[in-house]
Backbone atoms as SQL, in Angstrom:
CREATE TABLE atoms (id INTEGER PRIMARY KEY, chain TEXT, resi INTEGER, resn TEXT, atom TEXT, x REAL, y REAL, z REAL);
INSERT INTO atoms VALUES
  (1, 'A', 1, 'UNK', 'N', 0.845, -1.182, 0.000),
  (2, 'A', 1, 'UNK', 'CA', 0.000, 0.000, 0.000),
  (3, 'A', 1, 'UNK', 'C', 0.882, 1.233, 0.000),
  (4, 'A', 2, 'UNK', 'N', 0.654, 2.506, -0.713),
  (5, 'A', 2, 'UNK', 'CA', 1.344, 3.004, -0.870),
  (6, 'A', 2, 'UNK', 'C', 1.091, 4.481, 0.068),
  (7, 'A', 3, 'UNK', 'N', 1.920, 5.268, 0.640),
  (8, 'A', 3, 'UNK', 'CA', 2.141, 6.393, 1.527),
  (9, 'A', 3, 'UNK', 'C', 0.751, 7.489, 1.381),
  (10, 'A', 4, 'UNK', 'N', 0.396, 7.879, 2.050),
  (11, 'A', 4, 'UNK', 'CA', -0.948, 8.763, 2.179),
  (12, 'A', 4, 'UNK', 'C', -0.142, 10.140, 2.060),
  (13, 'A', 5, 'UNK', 'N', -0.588, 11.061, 0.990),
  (14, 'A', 5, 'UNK', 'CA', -0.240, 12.400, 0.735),
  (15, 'A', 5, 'UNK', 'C', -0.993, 13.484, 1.476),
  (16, 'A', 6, 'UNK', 'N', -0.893, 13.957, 2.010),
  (17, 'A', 6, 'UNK', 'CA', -1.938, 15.208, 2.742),
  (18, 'A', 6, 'UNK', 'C', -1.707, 16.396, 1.834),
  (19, 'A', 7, 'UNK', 'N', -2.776, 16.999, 1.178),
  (20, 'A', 7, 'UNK', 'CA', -3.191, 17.832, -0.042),
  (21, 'A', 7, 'UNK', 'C', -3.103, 19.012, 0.681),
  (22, 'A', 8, 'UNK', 'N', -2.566, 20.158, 0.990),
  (23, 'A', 8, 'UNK', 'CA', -3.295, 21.580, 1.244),
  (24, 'A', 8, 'UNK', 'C', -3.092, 22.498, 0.637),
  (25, 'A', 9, 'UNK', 'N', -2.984, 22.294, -0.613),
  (26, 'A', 9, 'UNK', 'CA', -3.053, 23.401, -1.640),
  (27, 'A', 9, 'UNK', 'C', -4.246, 23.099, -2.289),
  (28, 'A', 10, 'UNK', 'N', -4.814, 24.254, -2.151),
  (29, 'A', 10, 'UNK', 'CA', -6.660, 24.138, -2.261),
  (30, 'A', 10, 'UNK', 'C', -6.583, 24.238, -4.322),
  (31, 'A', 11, 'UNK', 'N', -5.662, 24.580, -4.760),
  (32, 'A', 11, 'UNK', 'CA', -5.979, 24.384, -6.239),
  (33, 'A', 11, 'UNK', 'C', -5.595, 23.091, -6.859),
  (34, 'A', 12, 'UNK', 'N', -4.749, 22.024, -6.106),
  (35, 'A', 12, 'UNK', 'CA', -4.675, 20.941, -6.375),
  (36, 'A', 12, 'UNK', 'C', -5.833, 19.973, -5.952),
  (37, 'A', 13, 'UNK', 'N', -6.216, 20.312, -4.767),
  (38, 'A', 13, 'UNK', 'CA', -7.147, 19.516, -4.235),
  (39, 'A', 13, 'UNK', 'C', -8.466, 19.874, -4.866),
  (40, 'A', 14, 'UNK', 'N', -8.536, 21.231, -6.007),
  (41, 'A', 14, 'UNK', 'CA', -9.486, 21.139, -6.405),
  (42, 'A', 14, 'UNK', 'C', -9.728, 20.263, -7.696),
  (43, 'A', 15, 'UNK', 'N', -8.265, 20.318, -8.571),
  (44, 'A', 15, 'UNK', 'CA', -8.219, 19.519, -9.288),
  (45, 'A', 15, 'UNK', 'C', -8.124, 17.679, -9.378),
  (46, 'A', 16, 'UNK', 'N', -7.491, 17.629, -8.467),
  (47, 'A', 16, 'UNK', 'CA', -7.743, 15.918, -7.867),
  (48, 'A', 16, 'UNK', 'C', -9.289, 15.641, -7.793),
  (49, 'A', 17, 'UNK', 'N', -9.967, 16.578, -6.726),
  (50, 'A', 17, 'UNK', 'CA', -11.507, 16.134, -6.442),
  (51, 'A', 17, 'UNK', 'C', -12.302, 17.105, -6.777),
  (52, 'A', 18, 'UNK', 'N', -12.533, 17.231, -8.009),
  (53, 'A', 18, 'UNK', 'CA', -13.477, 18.365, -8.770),
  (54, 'A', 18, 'UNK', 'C', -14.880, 18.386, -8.399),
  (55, 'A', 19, 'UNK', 'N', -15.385, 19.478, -7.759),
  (56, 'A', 19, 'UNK', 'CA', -17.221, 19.307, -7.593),
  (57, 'A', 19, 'UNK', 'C', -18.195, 19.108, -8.687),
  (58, 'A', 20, 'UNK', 'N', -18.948, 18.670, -8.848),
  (59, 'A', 20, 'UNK', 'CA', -19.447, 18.612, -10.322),
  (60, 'A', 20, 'UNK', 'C', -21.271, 19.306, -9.838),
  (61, 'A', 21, 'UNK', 'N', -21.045, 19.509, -8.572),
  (62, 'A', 21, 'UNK', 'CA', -22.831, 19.738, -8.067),
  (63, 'A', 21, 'UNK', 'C', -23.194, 18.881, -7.677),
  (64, 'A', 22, 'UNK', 'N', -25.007, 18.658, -7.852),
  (65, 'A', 22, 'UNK', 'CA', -25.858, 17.697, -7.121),
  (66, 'A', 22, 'UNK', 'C', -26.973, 18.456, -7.629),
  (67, 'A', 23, 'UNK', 'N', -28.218, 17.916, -7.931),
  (68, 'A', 23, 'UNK', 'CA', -29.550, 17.799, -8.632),
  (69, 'A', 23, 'UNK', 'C', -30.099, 19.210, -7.448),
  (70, 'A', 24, 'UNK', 'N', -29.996, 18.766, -6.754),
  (71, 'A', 24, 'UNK', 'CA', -30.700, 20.106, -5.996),
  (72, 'A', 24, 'UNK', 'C', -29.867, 21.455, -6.088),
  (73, 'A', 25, 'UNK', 'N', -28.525, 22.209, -6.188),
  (74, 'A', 25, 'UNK', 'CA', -27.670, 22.559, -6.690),
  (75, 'A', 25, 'UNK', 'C', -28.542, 23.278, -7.639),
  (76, 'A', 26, 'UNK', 'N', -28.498, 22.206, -8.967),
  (77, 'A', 26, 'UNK', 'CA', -28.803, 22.743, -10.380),
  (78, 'A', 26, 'UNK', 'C', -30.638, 23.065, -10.131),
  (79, 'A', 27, 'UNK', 'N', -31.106, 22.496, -9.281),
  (80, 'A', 27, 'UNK', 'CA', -32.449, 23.003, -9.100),
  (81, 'A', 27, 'UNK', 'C', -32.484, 24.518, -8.366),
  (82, 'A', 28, 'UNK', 'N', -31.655, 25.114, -8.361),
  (83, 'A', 28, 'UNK', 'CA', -31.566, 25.822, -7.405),
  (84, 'A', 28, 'UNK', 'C', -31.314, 25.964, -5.725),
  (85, 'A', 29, 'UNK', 'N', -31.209, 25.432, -5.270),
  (86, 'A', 29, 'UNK', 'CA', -30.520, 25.364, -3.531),
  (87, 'A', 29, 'UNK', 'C', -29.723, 26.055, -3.089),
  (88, 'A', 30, 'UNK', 'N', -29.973, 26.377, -1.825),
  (89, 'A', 30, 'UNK', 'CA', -28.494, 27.154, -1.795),
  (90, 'A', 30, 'UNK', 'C', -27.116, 26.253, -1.221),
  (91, 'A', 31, 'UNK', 'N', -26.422, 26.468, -1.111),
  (92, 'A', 31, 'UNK', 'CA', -25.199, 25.563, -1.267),
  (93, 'A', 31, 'UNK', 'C', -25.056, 25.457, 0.118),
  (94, 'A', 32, 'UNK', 'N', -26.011, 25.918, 1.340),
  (95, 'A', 32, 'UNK', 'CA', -26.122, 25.704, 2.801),
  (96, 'A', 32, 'UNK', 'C', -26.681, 24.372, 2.767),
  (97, 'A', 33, 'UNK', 'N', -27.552, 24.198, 1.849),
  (98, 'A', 33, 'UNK', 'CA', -28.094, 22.566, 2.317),
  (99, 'A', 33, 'UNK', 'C', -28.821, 22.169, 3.423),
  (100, 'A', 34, 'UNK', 'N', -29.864, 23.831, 3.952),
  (101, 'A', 34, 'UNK', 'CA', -29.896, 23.381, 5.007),
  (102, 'A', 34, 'UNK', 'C', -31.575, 23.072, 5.306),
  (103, 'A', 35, 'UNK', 'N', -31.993, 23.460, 3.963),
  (104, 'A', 35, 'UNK', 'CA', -33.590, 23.483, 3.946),
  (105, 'A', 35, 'UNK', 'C', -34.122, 21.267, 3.561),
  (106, 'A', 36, 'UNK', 'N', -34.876, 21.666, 4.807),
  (107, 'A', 36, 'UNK', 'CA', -35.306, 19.712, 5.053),
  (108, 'A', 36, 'UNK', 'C', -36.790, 19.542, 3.691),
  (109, 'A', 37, 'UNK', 'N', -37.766, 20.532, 3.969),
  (110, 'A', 37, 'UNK', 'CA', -38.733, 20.794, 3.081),
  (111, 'A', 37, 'UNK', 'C', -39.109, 21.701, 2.402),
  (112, 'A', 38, 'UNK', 'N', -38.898, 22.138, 1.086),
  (113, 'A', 38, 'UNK', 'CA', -38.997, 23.241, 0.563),
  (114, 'A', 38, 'UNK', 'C', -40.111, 23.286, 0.089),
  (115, 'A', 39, 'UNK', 'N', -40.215, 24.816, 0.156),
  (116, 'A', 39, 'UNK', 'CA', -41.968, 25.574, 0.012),
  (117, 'A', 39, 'UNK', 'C', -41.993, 25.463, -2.046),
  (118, 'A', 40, 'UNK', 'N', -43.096, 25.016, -2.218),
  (119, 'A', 40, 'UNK', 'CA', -43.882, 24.862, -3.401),
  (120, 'A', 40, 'UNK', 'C', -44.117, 26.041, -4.351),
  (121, 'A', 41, 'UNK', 'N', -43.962, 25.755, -5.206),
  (122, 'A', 41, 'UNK', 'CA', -44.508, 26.761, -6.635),
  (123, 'A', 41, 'UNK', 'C', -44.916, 26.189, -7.837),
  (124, 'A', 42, 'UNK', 'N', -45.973, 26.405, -8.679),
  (125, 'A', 42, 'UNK', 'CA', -46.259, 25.608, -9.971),
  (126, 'A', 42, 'UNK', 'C', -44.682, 25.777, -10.734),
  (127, 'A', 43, 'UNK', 'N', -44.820, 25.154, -11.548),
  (128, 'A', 43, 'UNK', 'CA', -43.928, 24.872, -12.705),
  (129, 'A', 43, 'UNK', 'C', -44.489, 25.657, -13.668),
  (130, 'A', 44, 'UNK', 'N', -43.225, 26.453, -13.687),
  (131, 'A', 44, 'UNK', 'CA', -42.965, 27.526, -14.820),
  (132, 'A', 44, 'UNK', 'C', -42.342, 27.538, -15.625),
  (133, 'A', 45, 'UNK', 'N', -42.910, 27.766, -17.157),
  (134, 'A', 45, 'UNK', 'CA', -41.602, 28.169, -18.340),
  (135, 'A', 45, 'UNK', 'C', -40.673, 28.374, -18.482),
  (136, 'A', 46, 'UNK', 'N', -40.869, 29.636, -18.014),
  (137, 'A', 46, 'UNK', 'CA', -39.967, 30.758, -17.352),
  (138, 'A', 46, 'UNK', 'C', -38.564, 30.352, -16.430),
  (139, 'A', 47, 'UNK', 'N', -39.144, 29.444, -15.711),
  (140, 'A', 47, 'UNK', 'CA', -37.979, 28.830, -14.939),
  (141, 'A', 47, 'UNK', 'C', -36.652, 28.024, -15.329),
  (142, 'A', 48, 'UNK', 'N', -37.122, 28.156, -16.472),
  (143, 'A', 48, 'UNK', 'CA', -35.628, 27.055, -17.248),
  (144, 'A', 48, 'UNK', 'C', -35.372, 27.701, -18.237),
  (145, 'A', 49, 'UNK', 'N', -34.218, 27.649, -18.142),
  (146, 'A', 49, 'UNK', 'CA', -32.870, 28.629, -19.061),
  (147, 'A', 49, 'UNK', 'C', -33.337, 27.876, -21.133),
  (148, 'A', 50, 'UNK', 'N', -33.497, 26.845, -21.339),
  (149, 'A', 50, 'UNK', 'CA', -34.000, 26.576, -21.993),
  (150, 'A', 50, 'UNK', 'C', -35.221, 25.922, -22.158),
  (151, 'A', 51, 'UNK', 'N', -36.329, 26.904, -22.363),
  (152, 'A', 51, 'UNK', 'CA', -37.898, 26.607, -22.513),
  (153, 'A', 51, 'UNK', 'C', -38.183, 25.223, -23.154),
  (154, 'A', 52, 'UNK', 'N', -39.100, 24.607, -21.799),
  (155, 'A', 52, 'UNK', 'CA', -39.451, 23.017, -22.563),
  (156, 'A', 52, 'UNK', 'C', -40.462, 23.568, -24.101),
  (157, 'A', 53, 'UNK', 'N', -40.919, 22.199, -23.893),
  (158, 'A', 53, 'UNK', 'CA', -41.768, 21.765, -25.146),
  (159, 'A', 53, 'UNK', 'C', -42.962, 21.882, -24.588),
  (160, 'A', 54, 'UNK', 'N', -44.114, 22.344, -25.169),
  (161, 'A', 54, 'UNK', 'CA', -45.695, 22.160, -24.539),
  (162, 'A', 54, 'UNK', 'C', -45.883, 21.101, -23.988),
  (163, 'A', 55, 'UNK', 'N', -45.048, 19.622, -24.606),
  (164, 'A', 55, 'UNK', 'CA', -45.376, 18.218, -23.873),
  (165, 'A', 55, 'UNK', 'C', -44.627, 18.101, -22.958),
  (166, 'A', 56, 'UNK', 'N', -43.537, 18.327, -22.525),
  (167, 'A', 56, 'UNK', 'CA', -42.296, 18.512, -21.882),
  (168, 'A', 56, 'UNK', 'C', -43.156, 19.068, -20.282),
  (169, 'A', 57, 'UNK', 'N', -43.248, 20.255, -20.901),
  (170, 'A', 57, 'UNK', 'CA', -44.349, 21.333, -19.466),
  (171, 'A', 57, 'UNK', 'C', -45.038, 20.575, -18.692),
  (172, 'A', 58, 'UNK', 'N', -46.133, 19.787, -20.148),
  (173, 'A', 58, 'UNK', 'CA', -47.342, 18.784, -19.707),
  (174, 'A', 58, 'UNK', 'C', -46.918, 17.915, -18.894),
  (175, 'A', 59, 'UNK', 'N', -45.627, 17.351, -19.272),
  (176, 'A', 59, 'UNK', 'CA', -45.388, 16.174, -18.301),
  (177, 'A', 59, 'UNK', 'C', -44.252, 16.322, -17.283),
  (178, 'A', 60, 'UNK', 'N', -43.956, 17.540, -17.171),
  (179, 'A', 60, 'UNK', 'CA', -43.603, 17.884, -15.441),
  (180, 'A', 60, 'UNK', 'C', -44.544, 18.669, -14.562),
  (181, 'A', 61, 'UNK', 'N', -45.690, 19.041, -15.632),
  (182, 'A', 61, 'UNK', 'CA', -46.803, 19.034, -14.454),
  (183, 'A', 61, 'UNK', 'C', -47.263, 18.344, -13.890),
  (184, 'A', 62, 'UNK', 'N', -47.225, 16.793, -14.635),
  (185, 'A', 62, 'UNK', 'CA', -47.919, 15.469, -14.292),
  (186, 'A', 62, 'UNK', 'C', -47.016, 15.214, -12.639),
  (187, 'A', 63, 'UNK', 'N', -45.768, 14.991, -13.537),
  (188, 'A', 63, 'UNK', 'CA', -44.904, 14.251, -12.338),
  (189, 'A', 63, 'UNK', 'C', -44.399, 15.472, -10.943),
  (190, 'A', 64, 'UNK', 'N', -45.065, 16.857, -11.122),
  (191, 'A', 64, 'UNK', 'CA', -44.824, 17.646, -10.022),
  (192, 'A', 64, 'UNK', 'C', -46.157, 18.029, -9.784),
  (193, 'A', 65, 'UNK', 'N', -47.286, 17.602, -9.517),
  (194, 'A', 65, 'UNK', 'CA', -48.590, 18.027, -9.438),
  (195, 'A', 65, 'UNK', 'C', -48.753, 19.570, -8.284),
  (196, 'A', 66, 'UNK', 'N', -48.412, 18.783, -7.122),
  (197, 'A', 66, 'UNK', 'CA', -47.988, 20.040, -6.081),
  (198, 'A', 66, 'UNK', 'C', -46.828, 21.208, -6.500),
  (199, 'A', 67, 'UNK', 'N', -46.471, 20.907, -7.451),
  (200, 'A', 67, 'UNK', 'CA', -44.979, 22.553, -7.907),
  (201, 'A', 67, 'UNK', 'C', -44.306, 21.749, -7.847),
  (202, 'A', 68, 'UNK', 'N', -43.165, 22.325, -7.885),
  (203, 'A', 68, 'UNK', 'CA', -41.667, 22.196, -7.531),
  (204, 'A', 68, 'UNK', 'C', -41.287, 23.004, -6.566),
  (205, 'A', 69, 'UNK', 'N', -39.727, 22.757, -5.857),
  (206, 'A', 69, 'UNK', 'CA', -39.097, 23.693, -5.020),
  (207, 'A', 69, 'UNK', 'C', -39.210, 25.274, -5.333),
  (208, 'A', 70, 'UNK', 'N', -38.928, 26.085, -4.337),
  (209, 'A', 70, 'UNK', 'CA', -39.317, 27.497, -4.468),
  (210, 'A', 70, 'UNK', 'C', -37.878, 27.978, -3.666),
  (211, 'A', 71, 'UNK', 'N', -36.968, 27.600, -4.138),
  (212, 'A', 71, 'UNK', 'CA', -35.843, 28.235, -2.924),
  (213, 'A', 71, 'UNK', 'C', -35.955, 29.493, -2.944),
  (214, 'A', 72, 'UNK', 'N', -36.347, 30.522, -3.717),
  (215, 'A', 72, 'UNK', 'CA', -36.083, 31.812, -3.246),
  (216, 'A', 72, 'UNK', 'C', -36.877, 32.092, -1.742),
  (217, 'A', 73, 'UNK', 'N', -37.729, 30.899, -1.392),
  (218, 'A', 73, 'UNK', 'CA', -38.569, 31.265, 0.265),
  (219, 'A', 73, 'UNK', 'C', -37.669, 29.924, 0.852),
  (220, 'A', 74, 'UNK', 'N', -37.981, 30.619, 2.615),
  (221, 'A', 74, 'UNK', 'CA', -37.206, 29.637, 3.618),
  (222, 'A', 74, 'UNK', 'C', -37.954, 28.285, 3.645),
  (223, 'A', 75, 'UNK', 'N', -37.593, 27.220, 3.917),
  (224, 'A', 75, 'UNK', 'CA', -38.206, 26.049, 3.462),
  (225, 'A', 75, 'UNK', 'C', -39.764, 26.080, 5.079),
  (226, 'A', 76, 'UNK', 'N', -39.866, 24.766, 4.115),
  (227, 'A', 76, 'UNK', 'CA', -41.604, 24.672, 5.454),
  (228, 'A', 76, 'UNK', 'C', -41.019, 24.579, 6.987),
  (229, 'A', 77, 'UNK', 'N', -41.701, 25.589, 7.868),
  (230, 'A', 77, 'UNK', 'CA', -41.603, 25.268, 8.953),
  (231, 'A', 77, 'UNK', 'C', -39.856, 26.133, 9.549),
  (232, 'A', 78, 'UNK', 'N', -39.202, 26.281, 8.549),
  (233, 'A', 78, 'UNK', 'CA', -37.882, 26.703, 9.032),
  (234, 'A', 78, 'UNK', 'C', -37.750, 28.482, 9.363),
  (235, 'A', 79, 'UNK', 'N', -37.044, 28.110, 10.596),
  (236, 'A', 79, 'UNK', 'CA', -37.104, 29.396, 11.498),
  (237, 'A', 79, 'UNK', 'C', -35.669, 29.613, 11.512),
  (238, 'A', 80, 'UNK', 'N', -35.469, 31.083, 11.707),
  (239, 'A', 80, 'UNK', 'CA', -34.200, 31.682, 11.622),
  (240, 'A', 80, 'UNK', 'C', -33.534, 30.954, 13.073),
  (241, 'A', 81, 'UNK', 'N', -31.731, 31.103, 12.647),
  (242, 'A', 81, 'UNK', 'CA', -30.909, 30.418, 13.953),
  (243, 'A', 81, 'UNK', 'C', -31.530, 31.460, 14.794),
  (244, 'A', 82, 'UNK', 'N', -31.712, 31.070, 15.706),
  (245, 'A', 82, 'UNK', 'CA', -31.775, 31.827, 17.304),
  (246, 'A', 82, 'UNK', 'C', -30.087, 32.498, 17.470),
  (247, 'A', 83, 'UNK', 'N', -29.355, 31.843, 17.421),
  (248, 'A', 83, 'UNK', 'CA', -27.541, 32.558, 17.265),
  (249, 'A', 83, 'UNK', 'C', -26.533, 32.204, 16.920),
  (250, 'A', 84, 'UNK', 'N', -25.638, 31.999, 16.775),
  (251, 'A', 84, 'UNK', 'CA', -24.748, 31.040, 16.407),
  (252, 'A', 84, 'UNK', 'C', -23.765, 30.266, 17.533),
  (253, 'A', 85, 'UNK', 'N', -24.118, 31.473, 18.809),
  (254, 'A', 85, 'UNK', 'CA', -23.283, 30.283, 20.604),
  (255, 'A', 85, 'UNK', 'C', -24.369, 30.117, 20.963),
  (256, 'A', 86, 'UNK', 'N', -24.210, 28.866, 21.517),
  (257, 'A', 86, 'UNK', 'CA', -25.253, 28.611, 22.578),
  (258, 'A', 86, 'UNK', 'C', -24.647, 28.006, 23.585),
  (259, 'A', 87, 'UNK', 'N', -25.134, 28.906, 25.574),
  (260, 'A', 87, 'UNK', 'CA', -24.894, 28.468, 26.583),
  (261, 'A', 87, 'UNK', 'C', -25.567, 27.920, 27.057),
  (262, 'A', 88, 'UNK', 'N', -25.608, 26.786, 27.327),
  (263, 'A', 88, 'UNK', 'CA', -26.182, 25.536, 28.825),
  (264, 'A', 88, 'UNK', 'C', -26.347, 25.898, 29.614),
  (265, 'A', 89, 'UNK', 'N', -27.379, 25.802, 30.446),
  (266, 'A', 89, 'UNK', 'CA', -27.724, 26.135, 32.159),
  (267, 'A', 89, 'UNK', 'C', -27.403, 25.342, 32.616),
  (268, 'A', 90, 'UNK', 'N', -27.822, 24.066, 32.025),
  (269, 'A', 90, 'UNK', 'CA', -27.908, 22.449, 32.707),
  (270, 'A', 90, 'UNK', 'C', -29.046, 22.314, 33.444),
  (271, 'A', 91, 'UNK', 'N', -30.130, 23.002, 32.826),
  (272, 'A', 91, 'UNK', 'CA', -31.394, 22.716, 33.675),
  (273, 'A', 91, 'UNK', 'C', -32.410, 22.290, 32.294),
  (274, 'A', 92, 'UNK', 'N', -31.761, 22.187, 31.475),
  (275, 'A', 92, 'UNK', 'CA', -32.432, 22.167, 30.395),
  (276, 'A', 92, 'UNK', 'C', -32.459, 23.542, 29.144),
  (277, 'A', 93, 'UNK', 'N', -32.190, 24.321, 29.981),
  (278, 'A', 93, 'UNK', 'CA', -32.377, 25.745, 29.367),
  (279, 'A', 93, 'UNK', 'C', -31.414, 25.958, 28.380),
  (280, 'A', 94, 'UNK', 'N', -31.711, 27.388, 27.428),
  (281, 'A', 94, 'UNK', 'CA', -30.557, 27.308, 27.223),
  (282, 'A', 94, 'UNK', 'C', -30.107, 28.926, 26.545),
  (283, 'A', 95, 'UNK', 'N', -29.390, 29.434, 26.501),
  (284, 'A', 95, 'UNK', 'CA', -29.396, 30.809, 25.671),
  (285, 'A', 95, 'UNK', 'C', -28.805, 31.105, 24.482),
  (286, 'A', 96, 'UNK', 'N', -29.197, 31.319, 23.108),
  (287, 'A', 96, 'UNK', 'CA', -28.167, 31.351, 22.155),
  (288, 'A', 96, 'UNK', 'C', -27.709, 32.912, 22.363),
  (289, 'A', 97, 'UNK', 'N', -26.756, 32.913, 21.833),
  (290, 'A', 97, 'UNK', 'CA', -26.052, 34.085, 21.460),
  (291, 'A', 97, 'UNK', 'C', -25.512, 34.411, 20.278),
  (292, 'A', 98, 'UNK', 'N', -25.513, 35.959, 20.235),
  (293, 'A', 98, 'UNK', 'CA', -24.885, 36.402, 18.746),
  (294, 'A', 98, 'UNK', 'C', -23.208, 35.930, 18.675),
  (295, 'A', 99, 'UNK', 'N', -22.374, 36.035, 17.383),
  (296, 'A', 99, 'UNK', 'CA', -21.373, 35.355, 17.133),
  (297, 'A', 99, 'UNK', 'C', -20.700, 36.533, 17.836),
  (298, 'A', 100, 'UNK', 'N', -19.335, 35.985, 18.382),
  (299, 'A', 100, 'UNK', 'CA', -18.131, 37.212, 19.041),
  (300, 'A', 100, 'UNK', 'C', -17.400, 37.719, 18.167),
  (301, 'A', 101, 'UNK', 'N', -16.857, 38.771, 18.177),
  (302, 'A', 101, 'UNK', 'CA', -16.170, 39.246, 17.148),
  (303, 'A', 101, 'UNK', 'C', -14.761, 39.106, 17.051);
């Protein structure tokens, strides 16, 4: 087996392990990854860089009956961080706090 290299030149390591994306990515997402259920919108024309076909439309209306994703809104149910520290009471409690500078 041969010797393990440790990479930290971030332009090699980009070229060794190139990102190529992920389906949600190219659907729009934001690259936080952090939305569990995203809020709904019909399927639009408009929405794709190259306009389907009338049958094309027809049949991602079929297979998206409820819309598609809407990332420009916060997903279902998702609430802003409370802070980015959070202190323990140890009673259960707890306090977030804003980040330190």
């Amino acid at each position: 087996m041969g010797a393990i290299e440790k990479v930290t030149d971030q332009e090699r390591c980009r070229k060794l392990f190139p990102f190529a994306g992920d389906a949600r990515l190219a659907a729009g997402a934001p690259p936080a990854d952090d939305v569990f259920k995203c809020a709904l919108k019909p399927v639009d024309m408009a929405d794709y860089k190259i306009a389907p076909t009338t049958e094309r439309l027809a049949q991602l209306k079929q297979i998206f009956p409820d819309g598609v994703c809407d990332y420009s809104k916060p997903g279902v149910e998702q609430a802003p961080l409370a802070g980015t520290w959070v202190s323990f009471k140890g009673d259960g409690e707890f306090t977030a706090l804003e980040p330190r500078p």
